[in-house]
C-alpha positions in Angstrom: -23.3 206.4 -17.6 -24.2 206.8 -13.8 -24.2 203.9 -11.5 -26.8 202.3 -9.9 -27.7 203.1 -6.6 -28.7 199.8 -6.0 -29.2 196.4 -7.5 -31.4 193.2 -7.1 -29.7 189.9 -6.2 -30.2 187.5 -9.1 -30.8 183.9 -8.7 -29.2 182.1 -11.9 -30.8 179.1 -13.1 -28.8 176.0 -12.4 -26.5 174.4 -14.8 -29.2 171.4 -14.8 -32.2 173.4 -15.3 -30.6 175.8 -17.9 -29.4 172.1 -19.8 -33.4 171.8 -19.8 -34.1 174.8 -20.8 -32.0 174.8 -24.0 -34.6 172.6 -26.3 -36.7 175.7 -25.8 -35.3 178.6 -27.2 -33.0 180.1 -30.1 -29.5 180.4 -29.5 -28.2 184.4 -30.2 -24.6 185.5 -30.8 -24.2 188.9 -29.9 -21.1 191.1 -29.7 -20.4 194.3 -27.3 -22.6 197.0 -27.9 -25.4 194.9 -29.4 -28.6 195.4 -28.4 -31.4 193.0 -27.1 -34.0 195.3 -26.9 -34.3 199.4 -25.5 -36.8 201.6 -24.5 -38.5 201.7 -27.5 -38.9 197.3 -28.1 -41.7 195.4 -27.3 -39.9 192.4 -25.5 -41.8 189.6 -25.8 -39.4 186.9 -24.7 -37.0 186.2 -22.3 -33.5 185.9 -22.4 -31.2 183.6 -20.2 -27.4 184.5 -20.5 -25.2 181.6 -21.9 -21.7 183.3 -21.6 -20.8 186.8 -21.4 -22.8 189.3 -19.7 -25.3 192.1 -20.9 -25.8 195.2 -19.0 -29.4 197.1 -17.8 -29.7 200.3 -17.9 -32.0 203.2 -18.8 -32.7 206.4 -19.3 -33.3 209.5 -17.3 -33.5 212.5 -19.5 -30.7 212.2 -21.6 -28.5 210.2 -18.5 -28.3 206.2 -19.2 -27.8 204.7 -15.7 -26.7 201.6 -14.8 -29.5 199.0 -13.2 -26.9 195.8 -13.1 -25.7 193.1 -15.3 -26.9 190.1 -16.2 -24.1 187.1 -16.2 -24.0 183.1 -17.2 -27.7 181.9 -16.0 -29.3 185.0 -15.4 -32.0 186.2 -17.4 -33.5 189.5 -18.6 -36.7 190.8 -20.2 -39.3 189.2 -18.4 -40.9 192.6 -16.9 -41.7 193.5 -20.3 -42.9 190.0 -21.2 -45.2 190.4 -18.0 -47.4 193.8 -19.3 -46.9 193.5 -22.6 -45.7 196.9 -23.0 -42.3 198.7 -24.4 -39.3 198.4 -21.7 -38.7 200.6 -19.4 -34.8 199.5 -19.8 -32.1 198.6 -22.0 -30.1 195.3 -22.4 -27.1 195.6 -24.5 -23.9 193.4 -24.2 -21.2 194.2 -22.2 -18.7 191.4 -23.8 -19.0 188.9 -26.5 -22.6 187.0 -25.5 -24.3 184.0 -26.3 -28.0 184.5 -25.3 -30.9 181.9 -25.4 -34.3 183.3 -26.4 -37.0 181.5 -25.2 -40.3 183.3 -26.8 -43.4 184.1 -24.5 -45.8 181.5 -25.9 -43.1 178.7 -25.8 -42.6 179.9 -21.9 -46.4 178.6 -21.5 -45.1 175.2 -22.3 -41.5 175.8 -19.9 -43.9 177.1 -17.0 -46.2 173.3 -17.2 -43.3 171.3 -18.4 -40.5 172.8 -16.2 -41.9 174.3 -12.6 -38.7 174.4 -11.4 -37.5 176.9 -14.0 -40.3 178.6 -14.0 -40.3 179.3 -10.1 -37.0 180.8 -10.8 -38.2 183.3 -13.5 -41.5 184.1 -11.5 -39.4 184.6 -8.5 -36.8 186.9 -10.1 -39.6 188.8 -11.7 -41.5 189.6 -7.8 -38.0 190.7 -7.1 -37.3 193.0 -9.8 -40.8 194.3 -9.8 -40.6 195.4 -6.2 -36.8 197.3 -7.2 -38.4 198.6 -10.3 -41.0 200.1 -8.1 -38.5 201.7 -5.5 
């Protein structure tokens, strides 16, 4: 796998808004080498890493290079969420995981409940989306 040539500069939720989050979403167990979703999955939730880490990447041709890893309070998928399309990437763990799956319609009620959370998704999302576009 090649590296990334460079990376976006998460900001992870805090430990008091990922305690709020948790009522949200579905807890996943996941082991290295497991998937969340590739270029071929219609993502249609996001995921906010609990422990481990899981690892972005995608393909060029038949090259998988490295985009980053996620860690504890970072999340993933949202770009996909966002145009409702198949990724772009893949997210695959990189260590024994524990991932929280909150779903795209339950987000509807985090974004009105939780604004705080939410500007932190939204926010990471303008990021990524201007990276993904360089």
């Amino acid at each position: 796998m090649r590296a990334p040539q460079d990376t976006w500069k998460e900001q992870p939720l805090t430990p008091a808004q990922l305690e709020a989050l948790l009522p949200y979403g579905r807890e996943l167990e996941m082991q290295p080498g497991d998937y969340l979703f590739d270029e071929n999955s219609v993502v249609d939730s996001f995921y906010v890493l609990l422990a481990g880490e899981v690892e972005i990447s995608r393909l060029d041709g038949e090259e998988e290079i490295s985009i980053g890893t996620h860690r504890v309070r970072e999340f993933t998928g949202g770009l996909a969420v966002l145009t409702g399309r198949t990724s772009i990437h893949r997210a695959r763990a990189g260590a024994p995981s524990r991932v929280l799956e909150v779903d795209s319609e339950t987000f509807r009620h985090v974004a009105v409940e939780l604004p705080e959370v939410a500007d932190v998704f939204i926010s990471g999302l303008a990021r990524r989306m201007r990276y993904t576009q360089r």
